[in-house]
N, C-alpha and C positions, 0 to 999 in steps of 0.2 A: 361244431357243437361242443359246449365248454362240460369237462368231466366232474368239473366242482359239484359235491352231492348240494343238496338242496337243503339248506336249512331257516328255518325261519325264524326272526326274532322273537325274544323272549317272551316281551309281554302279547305276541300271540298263542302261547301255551294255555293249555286248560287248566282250568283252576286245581284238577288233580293231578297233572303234570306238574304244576307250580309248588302243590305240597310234597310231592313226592322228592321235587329239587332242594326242599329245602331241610327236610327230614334228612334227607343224605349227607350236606352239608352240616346240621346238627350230630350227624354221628361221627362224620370226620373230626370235628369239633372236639367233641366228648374224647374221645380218642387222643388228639394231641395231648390235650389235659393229662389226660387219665397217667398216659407215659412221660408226662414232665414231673406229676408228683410224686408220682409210684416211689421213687427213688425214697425222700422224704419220707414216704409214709411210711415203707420198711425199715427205716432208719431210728424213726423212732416209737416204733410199734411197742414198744416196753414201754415206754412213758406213759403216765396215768393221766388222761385228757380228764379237763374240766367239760359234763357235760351242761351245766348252770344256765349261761346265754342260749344255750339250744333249748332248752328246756324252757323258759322262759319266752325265748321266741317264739315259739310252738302254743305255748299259752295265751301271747299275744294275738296271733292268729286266727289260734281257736274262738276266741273271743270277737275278733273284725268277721269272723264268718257268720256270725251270732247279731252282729249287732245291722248286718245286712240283709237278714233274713225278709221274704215279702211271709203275708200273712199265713198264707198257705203253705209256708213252708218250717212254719214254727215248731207244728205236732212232728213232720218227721225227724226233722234235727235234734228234739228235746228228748223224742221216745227212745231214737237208736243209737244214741250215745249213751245211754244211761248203764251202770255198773260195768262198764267197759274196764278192763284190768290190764290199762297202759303195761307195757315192759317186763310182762309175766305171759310165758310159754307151758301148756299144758302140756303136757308128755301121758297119756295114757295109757294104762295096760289091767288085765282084769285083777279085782281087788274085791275084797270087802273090808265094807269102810268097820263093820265091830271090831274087825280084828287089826286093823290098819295099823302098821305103829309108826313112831312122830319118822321114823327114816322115811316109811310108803308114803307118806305125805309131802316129803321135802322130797322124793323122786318123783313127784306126781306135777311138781312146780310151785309149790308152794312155798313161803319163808317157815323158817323154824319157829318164829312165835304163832304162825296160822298150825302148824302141827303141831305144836305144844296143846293150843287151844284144841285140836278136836280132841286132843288125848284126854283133857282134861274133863270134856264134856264128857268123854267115854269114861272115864273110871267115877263122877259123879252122880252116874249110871246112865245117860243118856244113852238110846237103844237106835239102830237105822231098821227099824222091822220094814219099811221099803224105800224102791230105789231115790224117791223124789224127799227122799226124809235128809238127804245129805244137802238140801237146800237151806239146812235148820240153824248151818253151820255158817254164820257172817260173812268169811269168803267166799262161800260158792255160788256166786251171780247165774243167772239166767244161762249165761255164757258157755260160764265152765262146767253147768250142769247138761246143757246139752252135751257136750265133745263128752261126759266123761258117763254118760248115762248107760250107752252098749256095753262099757266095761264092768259095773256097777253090776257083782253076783253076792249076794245076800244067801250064805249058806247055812247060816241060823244066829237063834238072837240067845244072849246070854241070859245065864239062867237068873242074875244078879240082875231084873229089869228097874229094880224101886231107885229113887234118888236117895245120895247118902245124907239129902237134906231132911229126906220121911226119918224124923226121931223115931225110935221105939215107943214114947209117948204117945206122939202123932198117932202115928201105926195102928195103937193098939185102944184110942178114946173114941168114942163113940160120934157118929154124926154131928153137928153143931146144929144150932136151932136157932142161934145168934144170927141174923144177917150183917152182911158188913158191907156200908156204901164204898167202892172203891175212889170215888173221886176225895175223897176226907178221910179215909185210913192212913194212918202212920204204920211203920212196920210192927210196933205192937198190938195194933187192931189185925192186922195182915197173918202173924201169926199164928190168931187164933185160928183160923181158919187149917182142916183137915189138910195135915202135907204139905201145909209150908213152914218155910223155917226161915233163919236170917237169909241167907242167902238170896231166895225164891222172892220174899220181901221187901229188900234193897232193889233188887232187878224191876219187882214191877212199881215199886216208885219212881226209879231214874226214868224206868217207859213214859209215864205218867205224864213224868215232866217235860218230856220230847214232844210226845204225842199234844198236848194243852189237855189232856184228860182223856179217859175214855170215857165212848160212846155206844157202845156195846161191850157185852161181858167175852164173845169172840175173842175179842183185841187181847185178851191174854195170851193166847195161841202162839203169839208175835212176840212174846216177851223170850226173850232167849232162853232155850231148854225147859219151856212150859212144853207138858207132854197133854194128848188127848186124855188120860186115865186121870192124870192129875186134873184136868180141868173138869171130867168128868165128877172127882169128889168138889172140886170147888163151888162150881153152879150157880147149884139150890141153895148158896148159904148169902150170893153175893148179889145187889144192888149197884142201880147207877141211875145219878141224879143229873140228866143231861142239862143242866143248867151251870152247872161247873168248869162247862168246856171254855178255855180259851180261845180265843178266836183271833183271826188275823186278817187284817183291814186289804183287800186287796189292792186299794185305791196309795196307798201310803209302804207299804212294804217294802222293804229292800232286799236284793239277792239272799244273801248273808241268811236275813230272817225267814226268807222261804224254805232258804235249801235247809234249814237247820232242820224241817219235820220231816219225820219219818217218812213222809208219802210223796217227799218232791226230792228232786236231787237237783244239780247246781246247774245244769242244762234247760230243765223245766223251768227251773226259777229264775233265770237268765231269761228262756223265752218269754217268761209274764211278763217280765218287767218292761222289757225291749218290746212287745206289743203295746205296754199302757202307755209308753212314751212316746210313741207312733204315734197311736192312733187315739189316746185318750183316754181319761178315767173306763173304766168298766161300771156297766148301770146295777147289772146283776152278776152274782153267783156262776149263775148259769152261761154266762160271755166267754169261760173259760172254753166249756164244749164246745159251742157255736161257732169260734174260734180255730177249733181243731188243735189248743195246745199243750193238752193233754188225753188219754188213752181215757176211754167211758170207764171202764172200771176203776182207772184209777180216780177219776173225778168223781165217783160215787163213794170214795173211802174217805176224799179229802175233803166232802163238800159241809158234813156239818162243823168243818176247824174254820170256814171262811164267811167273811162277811163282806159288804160294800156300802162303806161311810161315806 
C-alpha cells in the first residue's frame, strides 16, 4: 500500500478552496512588492511627490462610475456623495463654537481661511444659540456636523447678539410700511428695509443670482448669516413675485449649469444628466422623483427653478 498522502487536482477544489488559494498568493504577492520598494520609498520619503495624475485619475473614475450607473442607482450615488470634504480629517474635542478662536478651528481640521471665516462671522455678531446653528457656517456639511455635534457645548451667548451691519439708524427707525419685492430690489431698495445694511444687501443679491430668484421669503434664512430675529423684522415688509424665477430647461441643461444652483451639487447634476442621455428627454418635472435621483425634500426645494421644454 503506497504512503503517498492523497491529493487531488486543482480544479477539483471548491470554489472557496480556489479563493482562498488565491487570496494567499495575492498576499505573497503584495509582500514581495512591498519589500522591493520599501527601500525607494525610504529613500526618498523627503521629496515632495506630485499628487496631480492621482488626483486626476481619481476624478476620471469617479466620473466612469457615474456614467455607469443603472437607473436605480442614480439617487444613491448622487445623495451620498454629496458635500463630502475629500482630504480633510476632523479631530474633535469639546468646544464652543462663541468662543472658538481661528487656532480651535484650525485644530478642529479646518484650513485657516475656514477659521478666519467663522471668526469673522463671530465678531460681525453672528451668535450659535444651538448646537445645529454651526451648520450656518459654509464648511460644516452634513458630515462634519455629525462627528462634531457630542462635542458641541454652548455655555452661553454673548451679550453683543445684534449684527455690526444693524446701523444705529437702522436700530433706532421705526417699522417700514414700504414693501419691497425681492426678486427686483437692488441693494438700495434692500436697505431700506429694518437691519440691513450693505453687506446683508450684496449677500442677498449674489443669493438671488445663484438661486434664479426667490420663491419664498424662507429662502433668506439661507443667505449667509441671515439670523431668525433679523428675518423676523424683515417679513412684514417684503414681497415676491413668483414670476421672476429663472428657470432651468431640464431637457437641455448641462452639468456645469446644474450643479451651479444652490439645491444640486455636481454628483446630482451628473446623475440628471447621465439618466436623460440613457434614457431620454424627461416628459415632466416630476421624472426627477420617479426616477429616484434626487432626495423628496430636496426635489420640493428645487422643483419650482425647473421646467421641461
Amino acid at each position: 500500500m503506497s504512503n503517498t498522502p492523497n491529493r487531488k487536482p486543482f480544479m477539483q477544489f471548491s470554489q472557496s478552496e480556489k479563493r482562498g488559494f488565491f487570496v494567499i498568493l495575492a498576499v505573497l504577492a503584495a509582500t514581495i512588492i512591498f519589500l522591493a520598494v520599501r527601500p525607494m520609498v525610504i529613500k526618498h520619503q523627503s521629496e515632495k511627490v506630485d499628487f496631480s495624475d492621482f488626483e486626476k485619475s481619481i476624478s476620471q473614475y469617479q466620473d466612469s462610475i457615474i456614467n455607469n450607473l443603472d437607473s436605480n442607482d442614480f439617487r444613491y450615488f448622487a445623495n451620498n456623495n454629496r458635500n463630502r470634504s475629500f482630504g480633510r480629517k476632523i479631530n474633535p474635542f469639546v468646544f464652543d463654537p462663541n468662543t472658538l478662536s481661528v487656532e480651535g478651528w484650525i485644530k478642529l481640521g479646518y484650513s485657516q481661511k475656514q477659521a478666519q471665516a467663522a471668526e469673522k462671522y463671530r465678531q460681525r455678531g453672528g451668535v450659535f444659540r444651538k448646537k445645529d446653528d454651526l451648520k450656518k457656517l459654509f464648511f460644516v456639511d452634513e458630515d462634519d456636523y455629525q462627528i462634531l455635534e457630542p462635542y458641541i457645548v454652548i455655555e452661553k451667548i454673548p451679550e453683543r447678539e445684534r449684527n455690526y451691519e444693524h446701523s444705529t439708524a437702522n436700530a433706532q427707525r421705526p417699522a417700514e410700511t414700504k414693501k419691497i419685492e425681492l426678486n427686483t430690489a437692488d441693494t438700495s431698495d434692500l436697505k431700506e428695509l429694518r437691519g440691513i445694511g450693505s453687506g446683508y444687501a450684496k449677500r442677498i443679491v449674489k443669493y438671488r443670482e445663484r438661486l434664479g430668484g426667490f420663491c419664498k421669503p424662507e429662502q433668506l434664512l439661507e443667505v449667509y448669516g441671515f439670523t431668525q430675529e433679523l428675518y423676523a423684522k424683515v417679513a412684514p415688509n417684503i414681497t415676491i413675485d413668483g414670476d421672476e424665477l429663472r428657470k432651468i430647461n431640464l431637457n437641455t441643461a448641462t452639468v456645469d449649469q446644474l450643479k451651479r444652483h444652490p439645491y444640486l451639487d455636481y454628483y446630482q447634476a451628473k446623475a440628471i444628466v447621465n439618466y436623460r442621455e440613457k434614457y431620454g428627454k424627461f416628459s415632466t418635472v416630476n421624472d426627477l422623483l420617479k426616477a429616484n435621483l434626487i432626495y423628496p425634500e430636496t426635489f420640493e426645494k428645487i422643483k419650482p427653478y425647473l421646467v421641461v421644454q
